[in-house]
C-alpha positions as CSV (number, residue, x, y, z in Angstrom):
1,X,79.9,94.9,93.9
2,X,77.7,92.5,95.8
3,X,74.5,92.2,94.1
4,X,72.9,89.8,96.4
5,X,73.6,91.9,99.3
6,X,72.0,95.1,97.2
7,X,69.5,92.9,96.6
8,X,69.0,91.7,100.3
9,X,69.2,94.7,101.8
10,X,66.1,96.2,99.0
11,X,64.1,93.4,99.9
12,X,64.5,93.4,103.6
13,X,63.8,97.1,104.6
14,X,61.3,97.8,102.2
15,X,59.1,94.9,102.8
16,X,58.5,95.5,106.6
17,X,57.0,98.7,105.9
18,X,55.1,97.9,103.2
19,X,53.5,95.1,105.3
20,X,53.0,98.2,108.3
21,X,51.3,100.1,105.7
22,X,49.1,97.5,104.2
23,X,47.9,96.4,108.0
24,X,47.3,100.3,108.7
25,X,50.6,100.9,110.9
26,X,53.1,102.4,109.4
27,X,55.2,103.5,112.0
28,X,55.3,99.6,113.3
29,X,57.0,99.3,109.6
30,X,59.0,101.6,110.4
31,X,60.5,100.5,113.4
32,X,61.0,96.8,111.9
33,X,62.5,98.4,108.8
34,X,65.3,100.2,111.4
35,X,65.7,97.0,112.9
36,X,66.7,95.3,109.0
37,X,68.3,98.4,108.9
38,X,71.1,96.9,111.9
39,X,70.9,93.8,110.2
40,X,72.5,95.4,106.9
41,X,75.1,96.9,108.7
42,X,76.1,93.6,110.3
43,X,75.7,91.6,106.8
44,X,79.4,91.4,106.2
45,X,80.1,88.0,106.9
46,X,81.4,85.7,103.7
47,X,80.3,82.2,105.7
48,X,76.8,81.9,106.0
49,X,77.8,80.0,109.8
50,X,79.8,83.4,111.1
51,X,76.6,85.5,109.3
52,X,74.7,83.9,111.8
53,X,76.7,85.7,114.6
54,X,76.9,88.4,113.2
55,X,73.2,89.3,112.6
56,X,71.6,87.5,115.3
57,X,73.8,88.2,118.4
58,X,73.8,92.1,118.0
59,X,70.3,92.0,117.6
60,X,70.0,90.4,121.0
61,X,72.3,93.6,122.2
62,X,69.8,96.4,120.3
63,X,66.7,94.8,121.6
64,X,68.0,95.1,125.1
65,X,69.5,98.7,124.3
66,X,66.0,100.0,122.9
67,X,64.0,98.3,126.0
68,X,66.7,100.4,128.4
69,X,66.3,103.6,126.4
70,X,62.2,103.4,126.2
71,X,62.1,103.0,130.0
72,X,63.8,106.8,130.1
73,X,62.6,108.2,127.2
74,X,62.0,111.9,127.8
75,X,63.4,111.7,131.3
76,X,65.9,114.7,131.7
77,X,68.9,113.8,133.6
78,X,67.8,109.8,134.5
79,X,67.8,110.1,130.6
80,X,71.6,111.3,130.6
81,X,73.1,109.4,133.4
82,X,71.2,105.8,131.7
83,X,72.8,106.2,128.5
84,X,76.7,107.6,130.1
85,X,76.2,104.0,131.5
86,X,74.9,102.2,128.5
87,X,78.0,104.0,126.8
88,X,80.5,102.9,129.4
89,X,79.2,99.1,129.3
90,X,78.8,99.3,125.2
91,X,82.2,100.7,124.7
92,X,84.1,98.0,126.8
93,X,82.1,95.6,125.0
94,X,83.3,96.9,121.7
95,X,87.3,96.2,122.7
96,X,86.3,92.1,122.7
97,X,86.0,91.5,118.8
98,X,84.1,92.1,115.8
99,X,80.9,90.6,116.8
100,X,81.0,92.4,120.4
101,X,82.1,95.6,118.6
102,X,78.4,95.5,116.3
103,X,76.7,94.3,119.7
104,X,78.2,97.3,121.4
105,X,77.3,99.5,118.4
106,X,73.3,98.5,118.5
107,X,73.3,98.3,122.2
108,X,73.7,101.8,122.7
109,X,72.4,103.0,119.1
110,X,68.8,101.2,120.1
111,X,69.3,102.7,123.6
112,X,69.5,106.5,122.2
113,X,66.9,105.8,119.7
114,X,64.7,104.5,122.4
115,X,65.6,107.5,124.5
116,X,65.1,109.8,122.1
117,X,62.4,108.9,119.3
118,X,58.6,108.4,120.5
119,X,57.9,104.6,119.5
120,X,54.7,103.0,118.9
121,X,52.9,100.6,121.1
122,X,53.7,99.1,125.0
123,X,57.2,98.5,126.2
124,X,57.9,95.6,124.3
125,X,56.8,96.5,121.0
126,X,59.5,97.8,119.6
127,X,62.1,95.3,120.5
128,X,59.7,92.6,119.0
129,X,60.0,94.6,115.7
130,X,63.4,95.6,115.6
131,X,64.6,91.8,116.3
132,X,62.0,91.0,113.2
133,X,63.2,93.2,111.2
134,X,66.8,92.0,111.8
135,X,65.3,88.3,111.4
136,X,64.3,89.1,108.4
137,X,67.7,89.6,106.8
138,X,68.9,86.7,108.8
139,X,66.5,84.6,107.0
140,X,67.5,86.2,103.7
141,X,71.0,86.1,104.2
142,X,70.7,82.3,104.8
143,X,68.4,81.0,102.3
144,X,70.7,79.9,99.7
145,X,72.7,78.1,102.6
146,X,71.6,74.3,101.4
147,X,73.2,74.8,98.0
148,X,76.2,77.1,98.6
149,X,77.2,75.5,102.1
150,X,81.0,75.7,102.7
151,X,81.5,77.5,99.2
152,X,82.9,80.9,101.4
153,X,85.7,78.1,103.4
154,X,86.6,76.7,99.8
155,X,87.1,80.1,98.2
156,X,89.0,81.1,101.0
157,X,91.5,78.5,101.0
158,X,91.8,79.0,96.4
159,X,92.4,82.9,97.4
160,X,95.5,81.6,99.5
161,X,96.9,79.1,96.9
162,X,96.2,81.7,94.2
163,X,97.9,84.6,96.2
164,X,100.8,82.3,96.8
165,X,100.8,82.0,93.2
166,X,101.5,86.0,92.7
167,X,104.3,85.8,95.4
168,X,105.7,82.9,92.9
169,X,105.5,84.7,90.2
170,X,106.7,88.2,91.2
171,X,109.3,86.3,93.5
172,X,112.2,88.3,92.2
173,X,111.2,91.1,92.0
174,X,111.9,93.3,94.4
175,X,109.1,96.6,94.1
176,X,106.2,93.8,93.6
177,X,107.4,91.3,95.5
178,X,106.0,93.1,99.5
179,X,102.5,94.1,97.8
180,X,102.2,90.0,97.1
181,X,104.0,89.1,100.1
182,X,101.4,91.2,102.1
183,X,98.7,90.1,100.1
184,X,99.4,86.7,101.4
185,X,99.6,87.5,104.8
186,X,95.9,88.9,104.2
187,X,94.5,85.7,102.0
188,X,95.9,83.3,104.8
189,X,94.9,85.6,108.1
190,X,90.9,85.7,106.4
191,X,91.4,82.0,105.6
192,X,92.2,81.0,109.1
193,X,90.1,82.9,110.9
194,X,87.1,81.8,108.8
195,X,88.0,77.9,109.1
196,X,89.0,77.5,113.4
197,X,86.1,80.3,113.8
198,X,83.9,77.9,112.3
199,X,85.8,74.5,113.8
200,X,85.5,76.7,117.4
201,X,81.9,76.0,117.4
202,X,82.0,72.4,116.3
203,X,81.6,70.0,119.3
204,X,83.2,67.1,117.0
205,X,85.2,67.6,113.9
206,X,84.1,68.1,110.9
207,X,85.8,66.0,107.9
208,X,85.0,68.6,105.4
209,X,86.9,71.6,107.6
210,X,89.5,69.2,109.0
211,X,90.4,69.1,105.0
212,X,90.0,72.6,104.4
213,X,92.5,73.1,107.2
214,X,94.9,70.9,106.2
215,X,95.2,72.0,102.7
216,X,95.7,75.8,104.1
217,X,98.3,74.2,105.6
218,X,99.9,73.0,103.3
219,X,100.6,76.4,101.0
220,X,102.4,77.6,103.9
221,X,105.6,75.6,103.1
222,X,105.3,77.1,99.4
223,X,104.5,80.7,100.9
224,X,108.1,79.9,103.3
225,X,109.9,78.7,100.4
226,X,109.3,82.4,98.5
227,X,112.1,84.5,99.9
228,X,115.1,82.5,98.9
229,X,113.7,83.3,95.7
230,X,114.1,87.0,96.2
231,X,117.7,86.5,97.6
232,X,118.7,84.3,94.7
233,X,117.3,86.7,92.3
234,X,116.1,83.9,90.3
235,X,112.8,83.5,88.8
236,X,110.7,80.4,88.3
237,X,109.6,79.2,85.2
238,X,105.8,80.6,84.7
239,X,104.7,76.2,85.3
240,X,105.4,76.6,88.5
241,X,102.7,80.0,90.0
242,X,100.2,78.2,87.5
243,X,100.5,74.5,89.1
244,X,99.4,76.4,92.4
245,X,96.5,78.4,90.4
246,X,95.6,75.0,89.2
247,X,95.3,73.6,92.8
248,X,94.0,76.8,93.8
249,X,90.7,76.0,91.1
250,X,90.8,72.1,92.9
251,X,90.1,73.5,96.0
252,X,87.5,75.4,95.0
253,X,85.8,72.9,92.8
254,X,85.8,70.2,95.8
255,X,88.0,68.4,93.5
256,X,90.2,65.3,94.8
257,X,91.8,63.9,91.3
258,X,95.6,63.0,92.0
259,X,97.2,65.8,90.2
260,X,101.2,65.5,90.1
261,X,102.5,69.0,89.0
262,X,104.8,69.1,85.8
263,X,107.4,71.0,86.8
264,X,110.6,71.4,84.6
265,X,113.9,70.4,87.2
266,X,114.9,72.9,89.6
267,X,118.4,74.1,89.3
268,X,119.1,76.0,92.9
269,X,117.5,75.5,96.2
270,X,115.1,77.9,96.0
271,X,113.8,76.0,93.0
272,X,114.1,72.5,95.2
273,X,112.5,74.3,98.1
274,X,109.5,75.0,96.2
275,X,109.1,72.4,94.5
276,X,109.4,69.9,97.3
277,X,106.6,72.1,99.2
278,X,104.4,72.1,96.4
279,X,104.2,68.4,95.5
280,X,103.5,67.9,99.1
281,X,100.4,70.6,98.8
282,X,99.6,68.6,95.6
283,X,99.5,65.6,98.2
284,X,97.2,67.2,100.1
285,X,94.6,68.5,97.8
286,X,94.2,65.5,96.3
287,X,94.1,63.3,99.5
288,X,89.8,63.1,100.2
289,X,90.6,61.1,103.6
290,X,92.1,63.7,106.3
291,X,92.1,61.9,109.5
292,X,90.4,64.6,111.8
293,X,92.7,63.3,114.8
294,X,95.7,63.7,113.5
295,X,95.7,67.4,112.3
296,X,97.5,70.1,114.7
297,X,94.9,72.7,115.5
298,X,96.8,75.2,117.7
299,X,97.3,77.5,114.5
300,X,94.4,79.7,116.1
301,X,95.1,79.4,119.8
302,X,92.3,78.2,122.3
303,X,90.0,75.4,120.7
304,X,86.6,75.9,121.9
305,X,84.1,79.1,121.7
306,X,83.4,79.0,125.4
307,X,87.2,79.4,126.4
308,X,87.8,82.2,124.3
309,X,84.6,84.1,124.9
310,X,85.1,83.7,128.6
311,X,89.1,85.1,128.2
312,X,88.0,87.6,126.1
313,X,85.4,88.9,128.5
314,X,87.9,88.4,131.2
315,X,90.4,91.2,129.8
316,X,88.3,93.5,128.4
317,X,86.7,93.8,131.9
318,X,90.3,94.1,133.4
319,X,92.2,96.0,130.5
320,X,93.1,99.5,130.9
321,X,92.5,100.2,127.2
322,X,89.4,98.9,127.2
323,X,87.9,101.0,130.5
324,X,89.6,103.9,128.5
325,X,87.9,103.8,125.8
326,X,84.3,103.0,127.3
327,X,84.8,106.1,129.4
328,X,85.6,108.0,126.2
329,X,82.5,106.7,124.9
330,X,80.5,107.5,128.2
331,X,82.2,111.4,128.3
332,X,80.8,111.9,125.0
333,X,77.4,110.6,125.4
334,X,77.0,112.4,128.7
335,X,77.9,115.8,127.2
336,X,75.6,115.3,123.9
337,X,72.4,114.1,126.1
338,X,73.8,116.9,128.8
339,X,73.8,119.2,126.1
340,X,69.9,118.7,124.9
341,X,68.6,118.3,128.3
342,X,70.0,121.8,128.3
343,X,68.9,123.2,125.0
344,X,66.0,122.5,123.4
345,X,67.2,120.6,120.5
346,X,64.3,118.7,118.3
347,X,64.6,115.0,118.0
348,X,67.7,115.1,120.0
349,X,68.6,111.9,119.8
350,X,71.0,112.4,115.9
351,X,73.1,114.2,118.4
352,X,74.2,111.2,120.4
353,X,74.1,108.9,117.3
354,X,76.5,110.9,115.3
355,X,79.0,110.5,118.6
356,X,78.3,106.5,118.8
357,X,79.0,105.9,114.9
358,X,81.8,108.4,115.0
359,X,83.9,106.8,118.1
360,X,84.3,103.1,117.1
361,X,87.7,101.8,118.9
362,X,88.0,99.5,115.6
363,X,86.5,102.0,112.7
364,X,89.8,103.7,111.9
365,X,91.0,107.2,113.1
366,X,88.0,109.2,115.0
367,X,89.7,112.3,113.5
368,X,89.0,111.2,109.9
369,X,86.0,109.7,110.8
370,X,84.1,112.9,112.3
371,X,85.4,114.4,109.1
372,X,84.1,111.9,106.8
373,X,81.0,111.5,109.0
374,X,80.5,116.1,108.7
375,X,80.9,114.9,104.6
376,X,78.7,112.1,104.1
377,X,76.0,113.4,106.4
378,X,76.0,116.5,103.8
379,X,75.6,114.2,100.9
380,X,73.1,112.3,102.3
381,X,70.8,115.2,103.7
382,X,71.2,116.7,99.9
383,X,69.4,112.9,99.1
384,X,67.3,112.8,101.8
385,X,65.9,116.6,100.7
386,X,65.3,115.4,97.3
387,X,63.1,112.6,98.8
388,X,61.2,113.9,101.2
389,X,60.4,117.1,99.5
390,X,59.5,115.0,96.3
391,X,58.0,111.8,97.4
392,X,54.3,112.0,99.2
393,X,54.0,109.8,102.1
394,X,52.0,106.6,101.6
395,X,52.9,103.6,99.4
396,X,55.5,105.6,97.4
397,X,57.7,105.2,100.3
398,X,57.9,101.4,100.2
399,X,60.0,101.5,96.3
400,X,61.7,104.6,97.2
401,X,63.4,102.9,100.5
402,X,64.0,99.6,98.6
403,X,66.1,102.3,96.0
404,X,68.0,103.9,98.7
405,X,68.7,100.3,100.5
406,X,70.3,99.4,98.0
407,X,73.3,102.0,98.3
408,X,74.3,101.0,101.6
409,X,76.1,97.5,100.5
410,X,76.5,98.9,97.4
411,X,78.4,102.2,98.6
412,X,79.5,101.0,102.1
413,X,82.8,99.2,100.8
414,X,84.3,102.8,99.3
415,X,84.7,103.8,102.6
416,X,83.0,105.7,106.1
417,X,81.8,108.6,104.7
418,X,80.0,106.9,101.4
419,X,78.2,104.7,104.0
420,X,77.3,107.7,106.0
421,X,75.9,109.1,102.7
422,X,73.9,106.0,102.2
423,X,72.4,105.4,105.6
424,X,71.5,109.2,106.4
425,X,68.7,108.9,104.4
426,X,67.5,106.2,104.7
427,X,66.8,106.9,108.7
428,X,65.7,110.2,107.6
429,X,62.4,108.5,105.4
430,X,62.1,105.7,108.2
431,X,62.2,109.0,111.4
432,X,59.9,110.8,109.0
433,X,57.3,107.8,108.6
434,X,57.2,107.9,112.2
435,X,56.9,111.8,113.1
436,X,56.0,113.4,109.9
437,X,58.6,116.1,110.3
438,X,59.2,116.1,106.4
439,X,62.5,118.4,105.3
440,X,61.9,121.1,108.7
441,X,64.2,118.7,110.0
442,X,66.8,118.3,107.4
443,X,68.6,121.8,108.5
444,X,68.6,120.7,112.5
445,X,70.0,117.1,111.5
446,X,73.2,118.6,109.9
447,X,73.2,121.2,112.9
448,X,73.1,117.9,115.1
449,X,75.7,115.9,113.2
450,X,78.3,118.9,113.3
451,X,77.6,119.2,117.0
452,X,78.2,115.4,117.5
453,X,81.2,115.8,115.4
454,X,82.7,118.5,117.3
455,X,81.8,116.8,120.6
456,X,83.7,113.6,119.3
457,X,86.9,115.9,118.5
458,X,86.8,117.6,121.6
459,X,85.7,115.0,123.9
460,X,87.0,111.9,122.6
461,X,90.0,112.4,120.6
462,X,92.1,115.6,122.3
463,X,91.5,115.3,125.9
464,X,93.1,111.5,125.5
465,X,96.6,111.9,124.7
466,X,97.0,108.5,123.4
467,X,94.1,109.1,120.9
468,X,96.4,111.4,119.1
469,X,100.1,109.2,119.8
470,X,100.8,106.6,117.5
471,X,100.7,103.1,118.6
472,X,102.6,102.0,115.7
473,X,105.8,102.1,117.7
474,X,105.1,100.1,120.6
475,X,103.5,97.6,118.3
476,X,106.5,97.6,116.4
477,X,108.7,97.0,119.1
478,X,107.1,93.9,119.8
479,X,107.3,92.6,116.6
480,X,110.9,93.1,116.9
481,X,111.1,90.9,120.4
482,X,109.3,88.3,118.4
483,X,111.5,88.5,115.5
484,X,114.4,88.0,117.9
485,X,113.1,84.9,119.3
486,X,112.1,83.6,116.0
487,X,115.8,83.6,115.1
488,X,116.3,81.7,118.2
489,X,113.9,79.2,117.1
490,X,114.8,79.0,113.2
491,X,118.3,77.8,113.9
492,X,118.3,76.2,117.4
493,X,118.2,72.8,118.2
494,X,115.6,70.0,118.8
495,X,112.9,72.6,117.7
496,X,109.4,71.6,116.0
497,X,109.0,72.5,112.5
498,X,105.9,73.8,113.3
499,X,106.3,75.8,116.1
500,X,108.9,77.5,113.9
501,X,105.7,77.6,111.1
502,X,103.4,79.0,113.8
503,X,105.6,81.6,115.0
504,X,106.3,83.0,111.1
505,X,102.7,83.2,111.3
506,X,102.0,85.2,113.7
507,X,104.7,87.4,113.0
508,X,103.1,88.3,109.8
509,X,100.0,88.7,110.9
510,X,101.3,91.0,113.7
511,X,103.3,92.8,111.3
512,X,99.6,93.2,109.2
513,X,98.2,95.1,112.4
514,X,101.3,97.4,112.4
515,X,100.8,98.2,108.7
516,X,96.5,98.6,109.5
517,X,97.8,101.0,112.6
518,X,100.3,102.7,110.2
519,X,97.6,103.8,107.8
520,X,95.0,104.8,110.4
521,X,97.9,106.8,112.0
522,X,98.2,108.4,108.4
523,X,95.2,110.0,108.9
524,X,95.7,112.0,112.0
525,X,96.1,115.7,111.9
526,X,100.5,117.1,112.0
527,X,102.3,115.9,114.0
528,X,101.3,112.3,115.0
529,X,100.1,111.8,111.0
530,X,103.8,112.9,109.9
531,X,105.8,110.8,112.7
532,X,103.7,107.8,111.7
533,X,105.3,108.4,108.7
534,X,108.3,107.8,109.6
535,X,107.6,103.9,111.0
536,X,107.0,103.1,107.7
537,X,110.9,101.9,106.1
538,X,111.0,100.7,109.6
539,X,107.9,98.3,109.1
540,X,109.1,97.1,105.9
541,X,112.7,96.4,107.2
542,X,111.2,94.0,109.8
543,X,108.9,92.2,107.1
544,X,112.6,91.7,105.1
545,X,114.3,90.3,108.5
546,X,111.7,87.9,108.4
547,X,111.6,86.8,105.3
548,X,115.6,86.6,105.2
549,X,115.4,84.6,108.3
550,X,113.1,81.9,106.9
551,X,115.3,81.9,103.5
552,X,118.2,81.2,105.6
553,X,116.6,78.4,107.4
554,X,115.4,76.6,103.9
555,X,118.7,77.1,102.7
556,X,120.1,75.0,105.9
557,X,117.5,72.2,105.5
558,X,118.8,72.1,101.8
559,X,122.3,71.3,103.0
560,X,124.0,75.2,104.0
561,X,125.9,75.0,106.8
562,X,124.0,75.7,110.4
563,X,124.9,79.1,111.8
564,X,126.8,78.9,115.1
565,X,125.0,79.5,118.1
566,X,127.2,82.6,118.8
567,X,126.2,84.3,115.8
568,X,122.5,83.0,116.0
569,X,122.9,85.0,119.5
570,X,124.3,88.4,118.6
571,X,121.6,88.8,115.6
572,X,118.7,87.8,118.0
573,X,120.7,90.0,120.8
574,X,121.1,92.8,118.1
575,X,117.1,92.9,117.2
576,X,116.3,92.8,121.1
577,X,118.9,95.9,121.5
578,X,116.6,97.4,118.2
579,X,112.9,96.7,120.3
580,X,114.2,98.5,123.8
581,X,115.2,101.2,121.8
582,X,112.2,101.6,120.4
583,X,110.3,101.8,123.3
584,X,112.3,104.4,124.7
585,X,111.7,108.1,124.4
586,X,112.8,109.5,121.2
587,X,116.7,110.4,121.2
588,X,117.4,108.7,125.0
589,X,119.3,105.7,124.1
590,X,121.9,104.9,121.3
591,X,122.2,101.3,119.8
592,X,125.3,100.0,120.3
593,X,127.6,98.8,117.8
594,X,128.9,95.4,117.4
595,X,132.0,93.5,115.7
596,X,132.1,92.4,112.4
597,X,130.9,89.5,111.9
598,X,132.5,86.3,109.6
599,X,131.5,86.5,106.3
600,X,130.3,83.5,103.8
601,X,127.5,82.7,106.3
602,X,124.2,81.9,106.0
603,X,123.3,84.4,108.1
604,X,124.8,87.1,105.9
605,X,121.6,88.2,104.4
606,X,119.9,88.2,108.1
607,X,122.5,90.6,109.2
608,X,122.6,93.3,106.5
609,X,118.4,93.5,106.8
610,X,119.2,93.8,110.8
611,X,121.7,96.3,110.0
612,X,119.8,98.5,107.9
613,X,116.9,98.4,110.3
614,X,119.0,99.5,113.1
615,X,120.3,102.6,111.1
616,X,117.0,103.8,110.3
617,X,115.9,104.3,114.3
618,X,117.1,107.9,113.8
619,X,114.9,111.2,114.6
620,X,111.1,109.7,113.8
């Protein structure tokens, strides 16, 4: 539980209004309290430098979003055809990353609020007070920055070497051995993207990162080393995970004292393999003088912000998926505010905010999410009632919201619909300080919420075909294709070392979106929920390919004989043969079979992990 982001959050809505009540305004309170309210949502972030981002830069989209909605607030249809294209520009803005997606989010939350709440004072008042409000966490959220500065980089880097350290030590064993091997692939994909996020937006190099980087680095020799240890079926001695831990507490310490692991002699080549790879991370860690020129940086792709902002920007405005979904987005919003300009619906705005927090391209499965969203809305009303029937308007508000802040880091983690429970009512107090509706409201808000719900299902999720497929497949089948030319690489000649490192890398963390898409897919309603299903041996096969692959490669630097190019062919030909198939129609195509290859190969392994993930592309 994060208690300085409970804390935060307390602090930062309650103080707002408590500063509108003292100078006689409490709705202006209000409306900067909504604004910390965006900022909470956003305060996710683990560095304080990528906190920055994500605070501030959505801000800068909600203040924009609110001035848009004021401008056609209470304007019938100019009202519905603003926000279908405030919807269409916020949902292909979503599809570019994280900090786009919360951009997207409070651009057209702020616009629907603006369109649909009466707010105090001119034009420009309440953007002024929702970008306070969302300063205000900013500067929260950044004051212990001089004495904690590059703690989150350090920590990430230990939670590598220490996960490493589990792989180690479950190494052979085989039903514990995935969870740690995909609880590395997690520790070194947050790792990574934390450290050349950071170095993007550093116009020189920094020595302090340039170490950082390096020594993440480093562990991934140890973390290649760990499946021979599975295929030998022999266990390290217990010094061995600790020496890691121990460099694991260096890192986080700061630390450079020369430490030489004491490791008792290895006695196979996974044990050499290992060992070799760690003394060289030992190296590392304890080496305070990284030149900053001479470390390889294309672990992350494209080097500067600028560049990748502009590319990302670039295909989201010419991707098909990403004018999809924004026209998902824009159906829905047009049919919610279609639907009130219709029907007098009070407040009518909770109608179109239920279908923007519900249909988040990156949230998870909108079918579990308008279900969650129907639950926690119910639980939060049931809060909300309790509140506003119990607490009288005034200064009493000011410690009840910093009470109810506090559940929204605090509860958020658990899951969608514990966050929708904690946020319901907290906009219910802040919508009720403005309008002094009280609970006549609570009734119409759940009435709203459904509505929104169903709209989302409708709307958004069963007139789109795809929405209900599984992507897994596809995504699956590409991993394959890479897997293929990753056994290319690992045995052919006059290839880097670290290409072959980069390209293991991204195959896990590929194979880590298939297994986030397998469990969103796990949520849908029968059928797509139960073919997803059936990816799964399939996923795990893949993750053993690759893993046997690298094995047999660190058994042929430790003296094994080098496959010959002929059977380095008809494995990668065989996994190629296993992607088409996959991306045919179910049932279309057969895979072919192939000769027996010689035995007492180093390949061996590779081959019976190919050949049991080519008999399981059965009936899925």
């Amino acid at each position: 539980m994060n208690r300085a982001a409970m804390a935060r959050a307390s602090v930062a809505l309650s103080l707002p209004l408590a500063v509108g009540i003292a100078a006689g305004h409490p709705a202006y309170g209000a409306v900067a309290a909504l604004g910390a309210l965006n900022g909470v949502i956003g305060d996710t972030a683990d560095a304080y430098r990528l906190r920055v981002l994500n605070i501030a830069v959505p801000q800068v989209a909600g203040a924009a979003g609110v001035v848009v909605g004021s401008l056609v607030y209470d304007s019938g249809w100019v009202t519905v055809a603003t926000l279908t294209a405030v919807a269409l520009m916020s949902g292909m803005i979503s599809t570019i990353g994280t900090v786009a997606s919360s951009s997207g989010l409070l651009l057209l939350l702020n616009a629907v609020i603006g369109a649909g709440l009466p707010l105090p004072g001119a034009w420009w008042t309440a953007p002024v007070l929702l970008s306070l409000g969302g300063l205000g966490v900013l500067v929260l959220a950044l004051l212990a920055w001089p004495l904690r500065a590059g703690l989150a980089e350090r920590a990430s880097v230990a939670a590598a070497y220490r996960s490493v350290a589990e792989l180690l030590a479950h190494g052979t064993d085989p039903d514990r051995y995935g969870a740690a091997r995909t609880e590395v692939t997690h520790a070194l994909n947050h790792a990574y993207d934390l450290l050349l996020a950071r170095r993007a937006r550093h116009h020189a190099r920094s020595r302090e990162l340039t170490r950082l980087v390096t020594q993440l680095n480093a562990i991934n020799p140890v973390a290649e080393a760990a499946p021979t240890l599975l295929l030998a079926s022999r266990a390290l001695p217990p010094e061995v995970p600790d020496a890691v831990r121990l460099l694991a507490d260096d890192i986080e310490a700061g630390r450079t004292e020369p430490r030489r692991p004491a490791l008792p002699a290895p006695t196979t080549d996974a044990g050499r393999a290992v060992e070799h790879a760690l003394h060289h991370a030992a190296e590392v860690v304890a080496d305070p003088d990284v030149d900053p020129w001479g470390l390889d940086y294309r672990t992350s792709g494209p080097t500067r912000l600028r560049v990748r902002t502009a590319r990302a920007v670039r295909e989201a405005s010419l991707s098909a998926g990403s004018w999809r979904y924004g026209l998902r987005l824009a159906l829905c919003i047009a049919l919610a505010q279609g639907f009130v300009s219709l029907v007098p619906v009070p407040r009518s705005y909770w109608i179109a905010l239920t279908v923007t927090f519900v249909l988040k391209p990156d949230y998870g499965s909108v079918f579990s999410r308008a279900l969650l969203r129907a639950t926690g809305t119910v639980a939060g009303l049931l809060l909300a009632a309790a509140v506003l029937a119990g607490v009288p308007h005034g200064w009493w508000d000011v410690p009840v919201l910093a009470g109810l802040a506090v559940l929204i880091p605090a509860l958020s983690p658990r899951g969608y619909g514990y966050q929708t429970a904690a946020i319901t009512p907290v906009i219910l107090l802040l919508s009720d300080v403005l309008n002094r509706d009280g609970t006549d409201l609570l009734l119409p808000r759940l009435l709203d919420s459904l509505l929104g719900c169903a709209i989302v299902v409708v709307a958004g999720y069963l007139l789109w075909p795809e929405s209900w497929g599984t992507r897994v497949g596809h995504r699956l089948a590409q991993a394959v294709t890479d897997t293929a030319a990753y056994v290319d690489a690992a045995f052919g000649a006059g290839v880097d070392p670290s290409d072959r490192t980069r390209m293991r890398r991204r195959l896990y963390r590929d194979l880590s979106t298939v297994r986030t898409e397998f469990q969103r897919a796990l949520t849908e309603p029968p059928p797509t929920g139960r073919r997803a299903a059936a990816w799964w041996p399939l996923v795990i096969a893949v993750e053993r390919i690759v893993d046997a692959t690298t094995a047999a490669r660190i058994s042929v630097h430790h003296g094994a004989p080098s496959p010959s190019a002929a059977e380095t062919r008809q494995v990668s030909r065989q996994l190629r043969e296993l992607a088409e198939h996959l991306r045919e129609p179910e049932g279309t195509t057969t895979l072919p079979r192939h000769p027996t290859s010689p035995a007492n190969s180093v390949l061996d392994p590779v081959r019976h992990e190919v050949a049991a993930a080519r008999s399981l592309t059965g009936p899925r």
